[in-house]
C-alpha positions as CSV (number, residue, x, y, z in Angstrom):
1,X,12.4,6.1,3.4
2,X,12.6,8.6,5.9
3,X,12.1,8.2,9.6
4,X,9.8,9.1,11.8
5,X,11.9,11.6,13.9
6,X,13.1,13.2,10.9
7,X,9.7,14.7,10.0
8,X,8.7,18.1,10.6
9,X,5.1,19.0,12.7
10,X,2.2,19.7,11.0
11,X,-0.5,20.8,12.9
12,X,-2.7,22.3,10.0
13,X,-2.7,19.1,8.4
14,X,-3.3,17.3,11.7
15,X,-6.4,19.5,12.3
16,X,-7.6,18.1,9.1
17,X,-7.4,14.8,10.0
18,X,-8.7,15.0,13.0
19,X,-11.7,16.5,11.6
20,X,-12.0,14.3,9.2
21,X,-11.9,11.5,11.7
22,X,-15.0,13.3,13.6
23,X,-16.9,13.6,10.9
24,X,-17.0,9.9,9.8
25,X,-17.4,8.4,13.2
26,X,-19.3,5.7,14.1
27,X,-21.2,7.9,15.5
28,X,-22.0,9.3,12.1
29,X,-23.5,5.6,11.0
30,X,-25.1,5.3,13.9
31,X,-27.5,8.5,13.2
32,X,-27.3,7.4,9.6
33,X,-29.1,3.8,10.5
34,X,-31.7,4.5,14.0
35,X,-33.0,8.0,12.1
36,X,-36.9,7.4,10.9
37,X,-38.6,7.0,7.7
38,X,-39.3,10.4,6.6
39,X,-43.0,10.9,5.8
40,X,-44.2,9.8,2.1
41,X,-44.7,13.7,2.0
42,X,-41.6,14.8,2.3
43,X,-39.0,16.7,0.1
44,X,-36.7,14.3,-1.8
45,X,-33.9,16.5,-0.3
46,X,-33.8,14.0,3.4
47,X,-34.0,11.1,1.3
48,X,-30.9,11.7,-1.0
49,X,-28.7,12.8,2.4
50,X,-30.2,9.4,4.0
51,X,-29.4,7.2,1.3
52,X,-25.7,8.9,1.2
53,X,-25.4,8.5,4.7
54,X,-26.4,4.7,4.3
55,X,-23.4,4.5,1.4
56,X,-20.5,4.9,4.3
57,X,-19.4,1.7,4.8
58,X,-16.8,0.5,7.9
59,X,-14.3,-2.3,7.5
60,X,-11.5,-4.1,9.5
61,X,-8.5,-5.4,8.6
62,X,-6.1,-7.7,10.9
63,X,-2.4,-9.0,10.9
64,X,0.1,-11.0,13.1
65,X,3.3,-12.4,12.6
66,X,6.3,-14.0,13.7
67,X,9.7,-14.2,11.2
68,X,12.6,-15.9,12.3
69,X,15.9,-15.5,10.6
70,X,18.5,-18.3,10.9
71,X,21.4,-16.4,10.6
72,X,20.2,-15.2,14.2
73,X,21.4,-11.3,13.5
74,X,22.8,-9.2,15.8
75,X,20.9,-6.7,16.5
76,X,18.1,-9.0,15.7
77,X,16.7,-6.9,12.8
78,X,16.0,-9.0,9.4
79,X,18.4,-6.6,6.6
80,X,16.3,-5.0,3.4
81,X,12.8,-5.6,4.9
82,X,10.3,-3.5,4.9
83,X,7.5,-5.0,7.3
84,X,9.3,-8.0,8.5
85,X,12.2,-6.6,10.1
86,X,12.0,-7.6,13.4
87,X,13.8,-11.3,13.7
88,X,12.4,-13.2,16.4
89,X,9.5,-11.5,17.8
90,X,5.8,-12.0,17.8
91,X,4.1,-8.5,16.5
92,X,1.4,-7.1,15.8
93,X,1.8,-5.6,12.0
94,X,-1.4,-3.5,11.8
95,X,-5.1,-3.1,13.0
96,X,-6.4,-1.3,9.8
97,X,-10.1,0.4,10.3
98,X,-11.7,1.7,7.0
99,X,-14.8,4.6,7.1
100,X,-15.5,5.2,3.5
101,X,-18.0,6.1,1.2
102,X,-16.7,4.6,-2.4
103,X,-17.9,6.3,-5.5
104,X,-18.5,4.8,-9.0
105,X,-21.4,7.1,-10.8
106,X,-21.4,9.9,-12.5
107,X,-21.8,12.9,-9.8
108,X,-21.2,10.7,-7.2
109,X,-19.5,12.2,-4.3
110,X,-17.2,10.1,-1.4
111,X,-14.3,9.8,1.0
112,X,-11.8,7.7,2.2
113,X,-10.6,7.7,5.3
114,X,-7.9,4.4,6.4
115,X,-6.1,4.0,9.8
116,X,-3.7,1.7,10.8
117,X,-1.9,0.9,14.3
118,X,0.3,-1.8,14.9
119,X,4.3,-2.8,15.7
120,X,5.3,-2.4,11.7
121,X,3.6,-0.8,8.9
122,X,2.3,2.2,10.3
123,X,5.7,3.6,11.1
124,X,7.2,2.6,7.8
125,X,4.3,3.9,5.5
126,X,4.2,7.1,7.7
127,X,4.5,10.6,6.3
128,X,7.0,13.1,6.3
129,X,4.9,16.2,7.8
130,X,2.6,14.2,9.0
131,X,3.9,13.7,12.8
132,X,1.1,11.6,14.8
133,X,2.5,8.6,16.4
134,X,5.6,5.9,16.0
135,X,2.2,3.0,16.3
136,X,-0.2,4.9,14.4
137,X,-0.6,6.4,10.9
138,X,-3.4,7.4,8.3
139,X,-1.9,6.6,5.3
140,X,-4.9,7.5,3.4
141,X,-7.8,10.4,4.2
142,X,-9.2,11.8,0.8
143,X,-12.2,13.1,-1.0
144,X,-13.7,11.9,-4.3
145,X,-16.3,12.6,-7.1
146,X,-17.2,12.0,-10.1
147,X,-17.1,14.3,-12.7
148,X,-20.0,13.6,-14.8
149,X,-18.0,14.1,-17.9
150,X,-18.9,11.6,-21.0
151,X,-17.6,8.4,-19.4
152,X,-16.8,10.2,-16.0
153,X,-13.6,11.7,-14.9
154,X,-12.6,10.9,-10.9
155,X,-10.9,13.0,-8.7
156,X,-9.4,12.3,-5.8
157,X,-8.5,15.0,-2.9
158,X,-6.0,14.1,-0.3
159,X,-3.6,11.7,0.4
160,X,-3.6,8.1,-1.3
161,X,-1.8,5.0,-1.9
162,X,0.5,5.6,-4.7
163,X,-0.3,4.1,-7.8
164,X,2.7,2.2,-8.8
165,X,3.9,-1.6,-8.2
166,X,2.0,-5.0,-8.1
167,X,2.3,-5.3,-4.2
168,X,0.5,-3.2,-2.3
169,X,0.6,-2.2,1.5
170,X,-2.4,-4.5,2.3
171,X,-5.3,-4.3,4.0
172,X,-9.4,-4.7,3.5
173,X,-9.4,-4.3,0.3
174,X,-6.5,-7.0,-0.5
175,X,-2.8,-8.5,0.2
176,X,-0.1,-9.5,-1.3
177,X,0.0,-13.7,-2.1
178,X,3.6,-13.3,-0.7
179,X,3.6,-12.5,3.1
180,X,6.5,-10.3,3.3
181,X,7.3,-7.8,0.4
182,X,9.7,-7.3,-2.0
183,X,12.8,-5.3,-2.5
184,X,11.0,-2.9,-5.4
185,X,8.1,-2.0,-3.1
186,X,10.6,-1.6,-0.4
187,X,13.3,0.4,-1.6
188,X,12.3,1.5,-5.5
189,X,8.5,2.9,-5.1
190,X,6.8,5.4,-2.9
191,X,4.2,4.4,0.0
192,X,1.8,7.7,-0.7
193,X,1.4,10.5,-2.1
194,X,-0.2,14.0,-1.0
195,X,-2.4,16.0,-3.6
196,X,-4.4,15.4,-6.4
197,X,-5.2,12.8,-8.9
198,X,-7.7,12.2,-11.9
199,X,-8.9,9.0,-13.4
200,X,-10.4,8.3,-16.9
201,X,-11.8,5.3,-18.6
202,X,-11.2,6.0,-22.2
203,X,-13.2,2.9,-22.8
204,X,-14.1,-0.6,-21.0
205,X,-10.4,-1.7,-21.7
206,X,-8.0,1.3,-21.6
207,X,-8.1,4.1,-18.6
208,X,-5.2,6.9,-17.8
209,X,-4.7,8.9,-14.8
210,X,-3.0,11.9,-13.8
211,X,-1.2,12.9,-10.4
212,X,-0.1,16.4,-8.6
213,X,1.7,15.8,-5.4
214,X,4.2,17.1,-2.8
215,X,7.5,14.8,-2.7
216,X,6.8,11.2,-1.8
217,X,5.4,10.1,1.0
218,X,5.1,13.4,2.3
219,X,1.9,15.3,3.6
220,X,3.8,18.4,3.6
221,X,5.6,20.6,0.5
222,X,9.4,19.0,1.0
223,X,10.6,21.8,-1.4
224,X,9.5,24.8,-3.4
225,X,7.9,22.1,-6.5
226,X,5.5,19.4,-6.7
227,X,6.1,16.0,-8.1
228,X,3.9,15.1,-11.1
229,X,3.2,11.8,-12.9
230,X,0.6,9.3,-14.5
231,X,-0.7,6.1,-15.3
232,X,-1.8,4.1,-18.4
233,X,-3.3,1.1,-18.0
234,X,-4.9,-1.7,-20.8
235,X,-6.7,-5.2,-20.3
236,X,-5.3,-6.0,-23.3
237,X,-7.0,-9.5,-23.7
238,X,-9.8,-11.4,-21.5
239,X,-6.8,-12.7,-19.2
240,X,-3.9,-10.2,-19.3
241,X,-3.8,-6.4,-18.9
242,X,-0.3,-4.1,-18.9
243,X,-0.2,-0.7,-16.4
244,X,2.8,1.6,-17.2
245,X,3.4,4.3,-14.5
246,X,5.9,7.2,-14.3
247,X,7.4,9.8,-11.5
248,X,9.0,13.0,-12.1
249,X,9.7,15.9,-9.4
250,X,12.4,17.1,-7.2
251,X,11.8,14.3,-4.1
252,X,14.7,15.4,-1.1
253,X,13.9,18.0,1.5
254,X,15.0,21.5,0.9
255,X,16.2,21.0,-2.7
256,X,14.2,21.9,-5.9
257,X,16.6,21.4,-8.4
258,X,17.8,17.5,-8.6
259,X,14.9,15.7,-10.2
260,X,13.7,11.6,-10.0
261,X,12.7,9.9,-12.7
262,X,10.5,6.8,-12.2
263,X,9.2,4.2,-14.8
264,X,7.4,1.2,-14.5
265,X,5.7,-1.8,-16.5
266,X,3.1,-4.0,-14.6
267,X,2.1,-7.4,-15.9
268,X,-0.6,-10.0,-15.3
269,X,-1.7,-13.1,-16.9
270,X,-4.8,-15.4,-15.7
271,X,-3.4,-18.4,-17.2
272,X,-6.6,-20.5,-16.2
273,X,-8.8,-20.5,-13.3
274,X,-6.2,-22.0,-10.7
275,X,-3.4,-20.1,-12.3
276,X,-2.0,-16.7,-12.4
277,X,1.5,-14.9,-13.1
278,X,2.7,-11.5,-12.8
279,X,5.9,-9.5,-13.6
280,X,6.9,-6.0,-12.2
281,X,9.8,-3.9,-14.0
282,X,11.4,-0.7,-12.8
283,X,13.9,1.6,-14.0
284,X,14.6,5.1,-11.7
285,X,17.3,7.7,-11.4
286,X,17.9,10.5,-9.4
287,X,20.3,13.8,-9.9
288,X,23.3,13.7,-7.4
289,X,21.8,11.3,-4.7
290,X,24.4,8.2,-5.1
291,X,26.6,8.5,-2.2
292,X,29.6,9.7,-4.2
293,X,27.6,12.9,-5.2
294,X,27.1,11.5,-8.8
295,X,23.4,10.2,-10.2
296,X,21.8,7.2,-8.6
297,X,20.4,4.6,-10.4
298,X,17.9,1.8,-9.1
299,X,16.0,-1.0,-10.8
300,X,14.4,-4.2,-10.5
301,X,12.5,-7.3,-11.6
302,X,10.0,-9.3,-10.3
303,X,8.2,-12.6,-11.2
304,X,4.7,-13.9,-9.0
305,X,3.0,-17.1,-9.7
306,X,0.1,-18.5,-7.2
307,X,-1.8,-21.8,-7.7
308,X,-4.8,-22.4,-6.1
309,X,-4.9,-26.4,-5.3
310,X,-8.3,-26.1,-3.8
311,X,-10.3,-23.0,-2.7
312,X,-8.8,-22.9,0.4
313,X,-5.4,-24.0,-0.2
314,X,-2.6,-22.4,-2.5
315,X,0.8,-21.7,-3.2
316,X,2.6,-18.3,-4.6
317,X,6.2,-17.9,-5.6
318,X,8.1,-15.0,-6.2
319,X,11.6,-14.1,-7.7
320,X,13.2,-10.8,-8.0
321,X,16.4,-8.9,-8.5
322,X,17.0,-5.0,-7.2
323,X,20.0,-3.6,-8.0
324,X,21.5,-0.2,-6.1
325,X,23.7,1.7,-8.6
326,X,25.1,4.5,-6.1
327,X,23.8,3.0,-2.9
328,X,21.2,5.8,-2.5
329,X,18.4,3.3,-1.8
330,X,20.0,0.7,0.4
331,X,22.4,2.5,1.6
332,X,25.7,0.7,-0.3
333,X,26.1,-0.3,-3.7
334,X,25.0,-3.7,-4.6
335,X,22.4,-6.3,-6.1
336,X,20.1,-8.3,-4.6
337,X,18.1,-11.2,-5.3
338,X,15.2,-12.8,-3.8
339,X,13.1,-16.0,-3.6
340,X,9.9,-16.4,-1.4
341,X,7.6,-19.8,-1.4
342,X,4.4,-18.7,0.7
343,X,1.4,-21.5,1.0
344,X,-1.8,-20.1,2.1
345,X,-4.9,-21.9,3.9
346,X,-8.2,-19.9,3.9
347,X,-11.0,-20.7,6.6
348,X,-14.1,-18.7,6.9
349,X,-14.8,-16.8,10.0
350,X,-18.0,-16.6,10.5
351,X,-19.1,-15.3,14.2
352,X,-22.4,-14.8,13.4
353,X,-22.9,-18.9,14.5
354,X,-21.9,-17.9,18.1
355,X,-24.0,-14.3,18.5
356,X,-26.5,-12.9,15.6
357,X,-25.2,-9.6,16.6
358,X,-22.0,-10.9,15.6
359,X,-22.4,-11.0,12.1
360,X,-21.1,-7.6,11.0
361,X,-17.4,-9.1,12.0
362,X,-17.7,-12.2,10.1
363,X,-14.9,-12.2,7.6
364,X,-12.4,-14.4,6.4
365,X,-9.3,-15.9,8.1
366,X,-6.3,-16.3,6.1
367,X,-3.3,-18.8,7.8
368,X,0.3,-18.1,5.5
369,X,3.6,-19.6,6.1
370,X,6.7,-18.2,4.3
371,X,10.3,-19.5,3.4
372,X,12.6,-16.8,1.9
373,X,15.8,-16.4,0.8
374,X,18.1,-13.5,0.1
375,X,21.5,-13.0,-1.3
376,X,23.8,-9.7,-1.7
377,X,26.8,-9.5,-4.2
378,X,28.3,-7.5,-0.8
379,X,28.0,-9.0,2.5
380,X,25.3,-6.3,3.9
381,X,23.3,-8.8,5.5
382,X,24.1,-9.3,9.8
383,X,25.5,-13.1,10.6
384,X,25.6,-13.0,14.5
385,X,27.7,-10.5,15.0
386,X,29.4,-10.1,11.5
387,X,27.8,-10.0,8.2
388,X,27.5,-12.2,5.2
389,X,26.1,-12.7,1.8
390,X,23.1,-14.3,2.4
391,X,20.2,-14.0,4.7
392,X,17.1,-17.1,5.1
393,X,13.9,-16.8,7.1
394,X,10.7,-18.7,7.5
395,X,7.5,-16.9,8.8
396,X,3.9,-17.6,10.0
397,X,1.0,-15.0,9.6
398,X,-2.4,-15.3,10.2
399,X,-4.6,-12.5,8.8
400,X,-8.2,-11.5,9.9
401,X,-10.6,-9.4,7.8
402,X,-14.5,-8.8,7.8
């Protein structure tokens, strides 16, 4: 992952977003819903770009958190965590806000456009080339349509969330049942990617897509060649479905010529209505990036399981291993484990019971607790002021979305 002062300016692709962001204002739904009725003479031309205009939607998205790690580090940073890093602190992780206009017929024509501010996942999802703010990020502003080829072929403009792992970033459209995330989507996957992307639905069970993009996680070219890879995905019964991905390209700044290979297997299985399990596998190389100058090597396994006890209440598990041949990801040679127990308690938040005009922000209210334990084979992890083997933390979150 690279950090935010190591990014170059853009301020072509800043002008983009920016007028991206103009153009789906509020402002934009707000002329969409006080226009009039057109006259029952009228062209069907106002009515199609009304009923468009009436497709944009606006969501929100809100988390906080506090994570406290009882080997009381020093600095007080929690080691190998991507979101969760700060030990002892109250934060703000992100304010997500959501102006989109989703497709899903044949000749149907959208966008997407997802910002984020907060204390820990904008900076960490942000950009190389894409230089806004250490707070603030737009991990995702794309165009879409609908190709109305035989079963319809998507395409998608822009940046985007990258297609690979079972966690995801989080946000509106969902989170992880495990409150911080694991060392795969930390340290094996990218965040994003920058360029195009088709979709297909060969039938009602199997679908493949197809990706152009600049390195990883950067808006701008990081070298003279583009990173290409794909997806194939299969419900292959009522209850369980199987997504392999894969990632080729050069991926480090100012060099063309030392490719990374990504491959991945995603699993789920709805055992029955209260339960379901999950597995994510990874292997990856990468020419001449372990710290010796030889080939790096990462890869991984994961395990989920969630039980819902009741509709509000349930429980998710997860185990993994990551292991760091070359030190290229982590920064030192070694394999790690993991164990997270994260119980969950859903209420609904429904505003509108205090102000009618507060219905658009009802939502739901999710409260998440979370006990997590790591372990090196190396003692990477800060003890006080030394280091040791293991690291444990506990952490509440409560989560906000309408």
């Amino acid at each position: 992952m690279t950090a935010a002062s190591h990014r170059r300016r853009c301020p072509f692709g800043q002008l983009i977003l920016a007028g991206m962001m103009l153009a789906s204002s509020p402002f934009l739904l707000a002329q969409a819903s006080s226009a009039p009725s057109p006259p029952a003479a009228s062209s069907t031309a106002p009515v199609e770009r009304k009923s468009w205009l009436r497709g944009i939607s606006t969501d929100g998205y809100l988390s906080l958190s506090y994570t406290y790690n009882t080997n009381d580090p020093i600095p007080p940073i929690n080691q190998f965590r991507v979101f969760d890093f700060n030990d002892d602190e109250p934060q703000l992780d992100v304010a997500q806000l959501i102006i989109q206009h989703p497709v899903s017929e044949l000749g149907q024509l959208g966008f997407r456009l997802n910002m984020m501010a907060g204390s820990a996942v904008p900076r960490v999802v942000a950009s190389r080339g894409m230089h806004i703010a250490n707070t603030f990020d737009i991990p995702e502003v794309y165009f879409s349509y609908v190709i109305p080829l035989k079963k319809g072929l998507r395409i998608d403009l822009g940046k985007f969330a990258t297609n690979f792992g079972y966690e995801v970033i989080g946000g509106y459209d969902g989170y992880n049942d495990n409150f911080s995330r694991g060392f795969i989507f930390g340290y094996g996957l990218p965040f994003t990617h920058t360029g195009l992307k088709l979709t297909y639905p060969f039938s009602r069970r199997i679908s493949g897509g197809f990706l152009l993009a600049n390195a990883c996680d950067s808006f701008s070219r990081a070298n003279g060649r583009i990173t290409w890879g794909g997806q194939f995905a299969a419900v292959t019964s009522r209850t369980t479905t199987l997504t392999f991905n894969f990632l080729h390209g050069p991926e480090r700044p100012h060099n063309d010529h030392d490719m990374r290979s990504l491959y991945e297997l995603v699993g789920t299985w709805k055992v029955s209505p209260r339960l379901g399990l999950a597995f994510d596998g990874l292997y990856a190389d990468e020419d001449h990036a372990a710290q010796n100058g030889s080939d790096a090597i990462w890869k991984g396994f994961a395990g989920y399981s969630k039980y819902n006890f009741t509709k509000a209440f349930s429980l998710a598990f997860r185990g993994e291993a990551f292991a760091d041949i070359g030190g290229s990801r982590t920064g030192t040679t070694q394999t790690l484990l993991g164990f997270t127990l994260t119980p969950e308690y859903d209420l609904p938040a429904a505003l509108s019971r205090i102000r009618h005009e507060f219905k658009r922000a009802d939502g739901k209210v999710a409260l998440r607790g979370e006990f997590r334990r790591d372990s090196s084979d190396r003692n990477t992890f800060h003890s006080g002021a030394g280091f040791s083997r293991h690291q444990f933390t506990t952490a509440a979150n409560v989560i906000y979305l309408f």
